[in-house]
C-alpha positions in Angstrom: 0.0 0.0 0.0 0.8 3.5 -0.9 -0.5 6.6 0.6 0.6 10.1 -1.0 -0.8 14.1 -1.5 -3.3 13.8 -5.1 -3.9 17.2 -5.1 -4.2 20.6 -2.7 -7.9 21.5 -2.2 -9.2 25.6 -2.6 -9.5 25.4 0.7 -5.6 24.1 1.9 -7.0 20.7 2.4 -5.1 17.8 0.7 -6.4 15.2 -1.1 -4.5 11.6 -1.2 -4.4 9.0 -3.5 -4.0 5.4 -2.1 -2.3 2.7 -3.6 -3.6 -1.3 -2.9 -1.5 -3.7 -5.5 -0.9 -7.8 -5.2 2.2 -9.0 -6.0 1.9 -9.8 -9.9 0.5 -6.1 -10.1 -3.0 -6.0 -10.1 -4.6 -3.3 -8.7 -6.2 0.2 -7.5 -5.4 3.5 -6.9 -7.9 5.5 -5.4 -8.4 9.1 -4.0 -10.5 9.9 -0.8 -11.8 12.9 -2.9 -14.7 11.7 -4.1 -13.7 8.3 -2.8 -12.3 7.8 -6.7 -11.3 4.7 -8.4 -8.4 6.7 -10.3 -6.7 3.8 -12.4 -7.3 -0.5 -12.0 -4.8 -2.3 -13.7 -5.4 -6.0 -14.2 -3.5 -8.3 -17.0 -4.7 -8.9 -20.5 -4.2 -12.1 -22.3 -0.9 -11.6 -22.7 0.3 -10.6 -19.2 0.4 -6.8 -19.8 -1.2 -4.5 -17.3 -3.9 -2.5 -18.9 -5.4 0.5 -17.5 -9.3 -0.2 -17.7 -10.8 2.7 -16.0 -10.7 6.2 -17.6 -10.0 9.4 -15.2 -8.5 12.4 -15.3 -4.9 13.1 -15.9 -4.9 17.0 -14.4 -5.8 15.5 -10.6 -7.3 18.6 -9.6 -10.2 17.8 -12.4 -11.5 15.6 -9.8 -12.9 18.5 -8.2 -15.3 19.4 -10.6 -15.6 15.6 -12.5 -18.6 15.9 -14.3 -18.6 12.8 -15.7 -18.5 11.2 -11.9 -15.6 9.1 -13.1 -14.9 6.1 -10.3 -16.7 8.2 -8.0 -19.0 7.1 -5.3 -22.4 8.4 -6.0 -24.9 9.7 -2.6 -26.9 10.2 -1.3 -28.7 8.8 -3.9 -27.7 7.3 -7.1 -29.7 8.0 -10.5 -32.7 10.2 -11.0 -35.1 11.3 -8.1 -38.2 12.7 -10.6 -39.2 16.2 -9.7 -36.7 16.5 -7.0 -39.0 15.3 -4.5 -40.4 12.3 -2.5 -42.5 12.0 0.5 -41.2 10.2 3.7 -43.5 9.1 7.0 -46.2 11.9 5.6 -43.9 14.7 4.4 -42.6 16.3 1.5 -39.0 16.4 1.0 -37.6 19.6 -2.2 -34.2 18.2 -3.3 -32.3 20.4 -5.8 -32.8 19.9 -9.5 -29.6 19.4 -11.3 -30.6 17.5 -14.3 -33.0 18.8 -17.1 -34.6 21.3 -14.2 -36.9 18.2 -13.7 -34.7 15.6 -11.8 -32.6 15.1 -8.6 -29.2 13.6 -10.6 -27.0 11.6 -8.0 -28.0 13.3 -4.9 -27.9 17.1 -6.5 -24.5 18.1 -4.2 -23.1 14.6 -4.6 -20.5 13.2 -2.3 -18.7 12.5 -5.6 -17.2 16.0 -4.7 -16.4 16.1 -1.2 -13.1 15.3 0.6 -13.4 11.8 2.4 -12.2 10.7 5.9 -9.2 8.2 5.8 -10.2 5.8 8.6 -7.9 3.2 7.8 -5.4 2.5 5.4 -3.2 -0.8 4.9 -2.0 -3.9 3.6 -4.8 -4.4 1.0 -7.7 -2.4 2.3 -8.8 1.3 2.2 -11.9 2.6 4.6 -13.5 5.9 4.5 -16.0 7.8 5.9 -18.3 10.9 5.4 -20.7 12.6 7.6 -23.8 14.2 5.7 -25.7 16.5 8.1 -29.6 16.3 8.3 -31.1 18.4 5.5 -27.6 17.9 3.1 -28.9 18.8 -0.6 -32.6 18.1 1.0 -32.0 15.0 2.3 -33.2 14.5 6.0 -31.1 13.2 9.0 -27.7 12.8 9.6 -26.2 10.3 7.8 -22.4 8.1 8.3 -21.4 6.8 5.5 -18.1 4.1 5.5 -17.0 3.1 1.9 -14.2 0.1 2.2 -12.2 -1.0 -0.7 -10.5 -4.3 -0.9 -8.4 -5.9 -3.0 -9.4 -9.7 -2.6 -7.7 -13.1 -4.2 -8.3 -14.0 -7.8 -7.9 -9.9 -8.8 -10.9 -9.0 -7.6 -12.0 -5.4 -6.3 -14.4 -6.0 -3.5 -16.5 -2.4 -2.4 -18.5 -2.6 1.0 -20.6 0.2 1.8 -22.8 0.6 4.6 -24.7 4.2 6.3 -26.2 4.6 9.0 -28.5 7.7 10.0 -30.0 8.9 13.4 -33.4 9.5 11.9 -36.0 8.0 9.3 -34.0 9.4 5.7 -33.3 7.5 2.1 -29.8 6.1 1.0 -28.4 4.1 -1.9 -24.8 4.6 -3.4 -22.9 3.1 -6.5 -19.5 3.7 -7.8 -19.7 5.6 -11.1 -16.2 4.1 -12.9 -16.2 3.8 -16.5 -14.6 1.0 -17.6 -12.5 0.0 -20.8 -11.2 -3.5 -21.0 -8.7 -2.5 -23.7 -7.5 0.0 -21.5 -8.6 3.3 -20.9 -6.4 5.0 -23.9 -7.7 2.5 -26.9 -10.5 4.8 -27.4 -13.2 2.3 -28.5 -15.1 -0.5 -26.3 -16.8 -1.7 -30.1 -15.6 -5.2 -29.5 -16.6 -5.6 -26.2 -19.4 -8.2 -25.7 -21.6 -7.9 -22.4 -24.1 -10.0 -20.2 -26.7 -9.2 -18.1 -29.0 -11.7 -15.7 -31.8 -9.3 -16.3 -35.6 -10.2 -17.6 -37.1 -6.4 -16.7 -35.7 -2.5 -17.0 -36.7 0.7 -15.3 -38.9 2.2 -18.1 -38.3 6.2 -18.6 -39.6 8.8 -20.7 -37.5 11.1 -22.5 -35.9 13.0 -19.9 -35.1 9.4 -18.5 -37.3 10.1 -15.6 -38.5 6.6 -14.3 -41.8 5.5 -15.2 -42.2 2.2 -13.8 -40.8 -1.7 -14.6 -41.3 -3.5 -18.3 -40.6 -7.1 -19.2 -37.7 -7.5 -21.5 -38.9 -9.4 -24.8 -36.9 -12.0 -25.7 -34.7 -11.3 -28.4 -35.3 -7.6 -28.2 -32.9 -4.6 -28.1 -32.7 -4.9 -24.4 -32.2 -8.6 -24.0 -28.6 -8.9 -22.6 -29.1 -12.5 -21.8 -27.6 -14.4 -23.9 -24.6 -11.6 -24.2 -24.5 -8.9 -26.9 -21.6 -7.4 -28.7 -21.3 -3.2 -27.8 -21.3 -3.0 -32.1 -24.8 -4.1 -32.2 -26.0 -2.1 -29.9 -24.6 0.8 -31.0 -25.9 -0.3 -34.9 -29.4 -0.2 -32.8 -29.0 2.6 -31.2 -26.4 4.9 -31.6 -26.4 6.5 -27.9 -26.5 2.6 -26.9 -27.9 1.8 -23.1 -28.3 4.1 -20.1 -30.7 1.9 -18.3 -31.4 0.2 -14.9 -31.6 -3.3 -15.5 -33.9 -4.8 -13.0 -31.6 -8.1 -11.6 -34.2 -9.0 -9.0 -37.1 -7.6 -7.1 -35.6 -8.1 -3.6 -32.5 -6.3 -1.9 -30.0 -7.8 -0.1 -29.7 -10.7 -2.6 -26.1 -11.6 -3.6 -25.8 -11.9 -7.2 -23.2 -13.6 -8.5 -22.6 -13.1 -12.1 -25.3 -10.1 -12.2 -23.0 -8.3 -15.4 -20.0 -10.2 -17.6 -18.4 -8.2 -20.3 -15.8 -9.7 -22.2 -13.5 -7.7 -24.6 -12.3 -9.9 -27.6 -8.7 -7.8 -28.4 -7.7 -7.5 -24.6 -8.9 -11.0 -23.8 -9.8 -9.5 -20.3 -13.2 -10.2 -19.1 -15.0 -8.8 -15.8 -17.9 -10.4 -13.7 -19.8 -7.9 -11.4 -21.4 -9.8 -8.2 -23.6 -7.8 -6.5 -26.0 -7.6 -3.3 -28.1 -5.1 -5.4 -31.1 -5.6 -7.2 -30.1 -3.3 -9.8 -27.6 -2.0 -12.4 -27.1 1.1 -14.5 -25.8 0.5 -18.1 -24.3 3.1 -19.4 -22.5 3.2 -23.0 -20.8 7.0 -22.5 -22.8 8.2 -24.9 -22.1 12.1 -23.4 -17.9 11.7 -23.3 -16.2 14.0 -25.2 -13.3 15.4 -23.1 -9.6 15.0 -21.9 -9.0 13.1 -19.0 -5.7 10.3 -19.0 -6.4 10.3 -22.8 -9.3 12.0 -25.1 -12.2 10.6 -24.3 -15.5 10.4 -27.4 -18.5 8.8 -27.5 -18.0 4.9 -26.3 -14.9 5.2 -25.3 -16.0 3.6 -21.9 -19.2 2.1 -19.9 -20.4 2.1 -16.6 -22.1 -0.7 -14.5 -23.6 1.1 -11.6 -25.0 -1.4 -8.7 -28.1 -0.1 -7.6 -31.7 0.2 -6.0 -34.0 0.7 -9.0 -34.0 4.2 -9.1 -36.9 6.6 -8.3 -37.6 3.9 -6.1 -39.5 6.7 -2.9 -41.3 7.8 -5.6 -42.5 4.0 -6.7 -44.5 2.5 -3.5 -43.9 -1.2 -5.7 -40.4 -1.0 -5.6 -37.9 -2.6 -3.5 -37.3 0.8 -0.7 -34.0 2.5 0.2 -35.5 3.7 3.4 -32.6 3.9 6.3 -33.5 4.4 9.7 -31.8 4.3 13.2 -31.3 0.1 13.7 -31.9 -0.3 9.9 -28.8 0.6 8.4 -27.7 0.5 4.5 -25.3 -2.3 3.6 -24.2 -3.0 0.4 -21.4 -5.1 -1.7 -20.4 -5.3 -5.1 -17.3 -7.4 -6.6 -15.3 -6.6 -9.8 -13.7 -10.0 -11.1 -11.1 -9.8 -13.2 -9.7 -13.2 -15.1 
């Protein structure tokens, strides 16, 4: 493990970037702004270490990251329609920070906020964040612990649990983007994915969530089987940026939930998951410089998650956190 400065803060604060490896390489490095997955290197089929996350080269671009790259996303991940939910009789206004009709990521996301260091060593990284009662709308104050491990068999193991002194919502994801040809190779065309998923999160056009829809067999969103990231695109050129629906109960570990294989790296990742949810999205909206330049595909995110909207949908599984019923979540990035 390596701990060193990142990058100095407006305010004089420091942010640090952490360093987990195993012996034949593989492994993290992650900042405790934003709580960051900066760079994960894991061998392709020929032994080389590949770079499969993309990120920012600058590392002061972290502070305003508005692509969320490897960020962990709170209080609330996705899209909370109209801003607003109700909660044990009353209303709760969040800020509206997506299409001036939706709550994107928690509106002030803990994406951009400077994380506690509990503990850092061997091949583990814990930290924390204290979100006060009414942060970004939200009510009751909220502890949030976010451990990253590196486990046997190259595989990135994140725990997260919260717990809050009054009745409040929380959910969180990590929002990496992920290139199994390595983040500089600019296209993830060959890339062939899998999801255990037989319903999505229908939305309308501002991707506001509507309710839950059977997948057809054989239809654009069936993932089943696997489906190579040309075909999709050849479908749709913005490709997927939708919560498949992986079960209808939380707290259900998943194995095998989302496998994407890429066919010139030869690397292929497996996302287990206690979630009954995940957010596909294709990149569709990156077009900027981070490590390298980043268009249109050039990475994809699988974010674990509640279905989204989820206060606003009585029928869904409920994010609700209250003192005795904390959050606890994990989610497991296999590498082979």
């Amino acid at each position: 493990m390596i701990r060193e400065p990142f990058f100095t803060l407006p305010d004089g604060r420091t942010a640090e970037i952490i360093k987990l490896r195993h012996a034949d390489g593989f492994g993290v490095d992650i900042t405790n702004f934003g709580g960051c997955i900066v760079s994960l290197f894991t061998p392709d089929k020929d032994g080389k270490l590949q770079d499969v996350v993309l990120g920012w080269e600058n590392p002061a671009d972290y502070l305003t990251n508005e692509p969320y790259f490897g960020a962990i996303i709170g209080r609330v991940p996705n899209r909370i329609t109209d801003g607003r939910f109700t909660l044990d009789g009353r209303i709760y206004q969040m800020v509206l920070n997506n299409n001036n009709c939706c709550t994107l990521h928690g509106g002030f996301s803990y994406a951009h906020r400077l994380w506690n260091i509990e503990s850092a060593s061997g091949n583990e990284l814990i930290l924390t964040l204290f979100s006060p009662d009414g942060d970004a709308g939200f009510p009751g104050n909220l502890l949030v612990r976010a451990a990253y491990r590196l486990l046997e068999d190259h595989t990135l193991e994140m725990e997260i649990s919260a717990e809050s002194d009054a009745l409040t919502v929380a959910d969180f994801t990590n929002h990496a983007y992920f290139n199994l040809n390595g983040e500089k190779s600019g296209s993830t065309a060959d890339h062939t994915i899998k999801i255990a998923a037989d319903k999505v999160t229908a939305t309308d056009e501002f991707l506001r969530i509507t309710g839950a829809k059977d997948i057809i067999p054989g239809s654009y969103y069936d993932l089943r089987q696997g489906k190579k990231f040309s075909e999709i695109f050849a479908e749709n050129a913005s490709g997927f940026d939708d919560n498949f629906i992986l079960g209808d109960k939380d707290h259900v570990y998943r194995e095998n939930a989302a496998v994407v294989h890429s066919e010139n790296s030869g690397i292929t990742m497996r996302i287990h998951t206690s979630r009954p949810g995940v957010q596909f999205y294709m990149g569709s909206f990156l077009d900027t410089r981070g490590k390298s330049t980043y268009t249109p595909g050039s990475g994809f995110c699988l974010e674990t998650q509640n279905w989204p909207d989820s206060m606003n949908h009585p029928e869904f599984p409920q994010i609700t956190v209250a003192p005795g019923r904390p959050h606890h979540s994990v989610t497991r990035y296999c590498f082979s």
